[in-house]
LUMMI-901222 format. One record per residue (C-alpha): x, y, z. Coordinates in steps of 0.25 Angstrom, whole numbers, plus 5000, padded with zeros to 4 digits. Layout:
N
XYZ;...
This chain:
304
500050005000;500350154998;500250195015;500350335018;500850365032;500550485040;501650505051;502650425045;503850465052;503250445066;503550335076;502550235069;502750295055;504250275054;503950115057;502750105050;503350165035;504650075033;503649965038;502649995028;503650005019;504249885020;503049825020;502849865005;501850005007;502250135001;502250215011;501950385010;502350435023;502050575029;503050645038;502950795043;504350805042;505050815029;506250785036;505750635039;505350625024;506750545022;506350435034;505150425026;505850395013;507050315021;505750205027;505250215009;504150295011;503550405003;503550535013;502550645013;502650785023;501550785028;500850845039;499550755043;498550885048;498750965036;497650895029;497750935016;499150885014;498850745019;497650765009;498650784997;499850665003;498850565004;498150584991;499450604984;500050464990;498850374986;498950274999;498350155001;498450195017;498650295028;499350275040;499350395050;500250385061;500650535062;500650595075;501350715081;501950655095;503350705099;504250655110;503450595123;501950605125;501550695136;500550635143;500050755153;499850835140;499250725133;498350775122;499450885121;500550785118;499550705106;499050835101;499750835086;499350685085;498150705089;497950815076;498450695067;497550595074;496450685069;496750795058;497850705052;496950595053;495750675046;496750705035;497250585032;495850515033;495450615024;496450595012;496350445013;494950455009;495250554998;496450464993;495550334995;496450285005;495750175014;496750125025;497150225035;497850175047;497850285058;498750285073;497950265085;498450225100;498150115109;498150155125;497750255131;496650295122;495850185124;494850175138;495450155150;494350085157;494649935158;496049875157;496049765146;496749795132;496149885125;495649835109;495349895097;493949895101;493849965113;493450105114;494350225115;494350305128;493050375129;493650455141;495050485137;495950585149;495650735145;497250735142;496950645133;495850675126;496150745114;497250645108;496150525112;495050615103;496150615093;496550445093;495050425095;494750525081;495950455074;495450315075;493950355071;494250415059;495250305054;494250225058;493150285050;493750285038;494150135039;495550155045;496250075056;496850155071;498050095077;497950085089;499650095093;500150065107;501250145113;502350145103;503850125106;505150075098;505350215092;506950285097;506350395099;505250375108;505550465119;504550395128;505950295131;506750425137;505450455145;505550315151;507050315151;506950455161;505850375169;504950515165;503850405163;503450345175;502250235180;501350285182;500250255195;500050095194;500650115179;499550025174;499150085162;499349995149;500050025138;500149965124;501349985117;501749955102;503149945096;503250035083;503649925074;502449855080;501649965076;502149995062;502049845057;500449855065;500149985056;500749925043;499749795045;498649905049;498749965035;499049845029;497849755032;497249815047;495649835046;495049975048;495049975064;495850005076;497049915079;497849905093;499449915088;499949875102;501049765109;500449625115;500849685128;500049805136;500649845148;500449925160;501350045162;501950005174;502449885166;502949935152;503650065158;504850005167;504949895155;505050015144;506150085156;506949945158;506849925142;507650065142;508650065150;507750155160;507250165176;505950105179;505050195178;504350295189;503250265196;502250385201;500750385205;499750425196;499650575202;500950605200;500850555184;499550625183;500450735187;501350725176;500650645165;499250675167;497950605168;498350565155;499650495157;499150435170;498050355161;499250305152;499950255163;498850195173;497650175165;497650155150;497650005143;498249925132;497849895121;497749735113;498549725100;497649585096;496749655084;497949715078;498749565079;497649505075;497149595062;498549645057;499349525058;500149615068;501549535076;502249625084;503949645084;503549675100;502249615105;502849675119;503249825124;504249725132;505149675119;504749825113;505449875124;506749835125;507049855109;506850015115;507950005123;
């Protein structure tokens, strides 16, 4: 297939092209810097400067490419997420959730594209009222934390256009495997303790994992939502001093919830004590999905 991928020089997108790639795809990749145009040609891609909320421009990239498929995976996320200032922090990806969504939606229709495959997360998005696995079934939080309400709106908008017009929402756990995450340093400075009884669950997903997950999506995945996650969920208060042990770092701190309420919020407090995991069994099942790192804990110690 001819794929156009939006955010192609992201976390995700640098994986996901030379995958795509050498799975046999053209591959149109939009960048908003001219300077990673060359990264984009290196991974044999076709790039395009682009930048996704200037809606006519998307307009005239997609028509002009003639893809067989859209991947967005564009976000505007820059060093560690601040969790206190939540909505704040996902402002920028929030637009490209909605208006960058909007305007590539609306050239697929126009270029008579029929597969889009658009980025959602699995986590803290979903309800927090029971604490099995959460599946691609279950509902989304009805009552997100005010700090997170407006990213939530925008994950929430995202999916249900994609799904409108017959696309598929993946669902991606907490990625790592990247050098440049600086979530390790965080760890590695013990600046990101346990905290209260830690019991939060997290799903994580190893980038590769999530590239060769994406590239099946586009390749045979139904319209619908699909879980990208690991085989392993985990409670904070377990995957943290592992990550820190994997690195070379301290154990982790441990405060009460007051005192992370004081400095992540209401917001951060939920991610670490309340929020679940997510189940990875549709996306096995459908796509045909093996995973290099069915575990955060082999994941991990390739960080080190």
């Amino acid at each position: 297939m001819r794929i156009f991928v939006a955010g192609a020089t992201g976390a995700i997108g640098a994986r996901l092209v030379p995958l795509l790639v050498e799975r046999g795809h053209e591959v149109i990749g939009t960048t908003r810097s001219a300077a990673k145009a060359d990264q984009l040609r290196a991974a044999g891609a076709e790039p395009v400067v682009l930048d996704l909320l200037d809606r006519d421009a998307v307009h005239a990239a997609v028509v002009a490419a003639k893809p067989d498929a859209i991947i967005h995976e564009a976000t505007a996320l820059t060093g560690a997420s601040d969790f206190k200032h939540f909505d704040r922090t996902f402002a920028g990806t929030n637009r490209l959730r909605t208006e960058g969504t909007d305007a590539l939606l609306a050239a697929a229709r126009d270029a008579g594209v029929e597969r889009v495959v658009v980025q959602s997360f699995a986590g803290w998005p979903s309800a927090r009222d029971n604490g099995s696995l959460t599946t691609e079934q279950d509902p989304l939080d009805p009552e997100p934390l005010p700090a997170m309400q407006e990213t939530h709106a925008a994950i929430r908008y995202e999916e249900e256009a994609a799904l409108a017009a017959g696309g598929i929402a993946l669902r991606y756990g907490g990625f790592y495997g990247s050098p440049d995450d600086q979530f390790l340093d965080v760890v590695r400075k013990r600046k990101f303790p346990v905290v209260g009884d830690g019991g939060g669950v997290w799903s994580f997903i190893h980038l590769d994992d999530a590239a060769l997950a994406t590239a099946l999506a586009v390749e045979r995945g139904e319209p619908g939502v699909y879980n990208i996650v690991d085989d392993e969920p985990a409670p904070v208060r377990e995957w943290l001093p592992a990550l820190a042990a994997a690195l070379g770092a301290k154990p982790p701190r441990h405060v009460p919830r007051w005192v992370g309420r004081l400095a992540a919020g209401e917001a951060g407090v939920a991610m670490m004590t309340e929020i679940r995991g997510a189940s990875n069994e549709k996306a096995k099942r459908e796509l045909g999905w093996q995973l290099r790192y069915p575990s955060w804990r082999e994941g991990f110690r390739t960080l080190a």
